[in-house]
Residue, then its C-alpha position, 0 to 999 in steps of 0.5 A: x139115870x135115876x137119882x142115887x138115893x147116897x146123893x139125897x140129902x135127906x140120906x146123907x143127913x139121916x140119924x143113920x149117919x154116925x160120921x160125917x165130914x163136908x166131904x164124906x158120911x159114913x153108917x153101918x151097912x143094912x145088911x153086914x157081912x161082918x159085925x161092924x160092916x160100914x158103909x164109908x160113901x162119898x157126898x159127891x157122886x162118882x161110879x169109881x174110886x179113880x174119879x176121886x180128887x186128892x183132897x177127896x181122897x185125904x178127906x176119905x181118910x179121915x172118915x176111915x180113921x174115925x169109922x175104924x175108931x168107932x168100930x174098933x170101940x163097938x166090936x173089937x175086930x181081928x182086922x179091917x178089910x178097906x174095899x171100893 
């Protein structure tokens, strides 16, 4: 498998990233089918959301909590739409 370019350090620590925690990182999608659109991506890789590990999965929460604070104060959507 060639390396995931969301694992490279250098990805994660981009001035793209506008969240970060030590477990997630979070920037706006390059190609947004929404105003807002962001990508909210693990540190550690996994293919599926089922490979997450409970306190992956709290931690997640909190950077959906802060990506959805910021969104929020940039667009001021109708809703939110979570997908894995």
């Amino acid at each position: 498998m060639a390396e995931c370019k969301y694992c490279q350090k250098d990805y994660q620590e981009s001035e793209r990233t506008l969240i970060k925690n030590e477990l997630w990182f979070a920037n706006f999608d390059n190609h947004p089918v929404s105003p807002g659109h962001m990508k909210i991506i693990p540190k550690r890789h996994v293919i599926s959301i089922i490979e997450l590990t409970n306190t992956e999965l709290i931690s997640m929460r909190e950077i959906m909590k802060q990506a959805s604070e910021l969104i929020e104060k940039e667009y001021h959507p109708d809703g939110y739409n979570y997908r894995n």
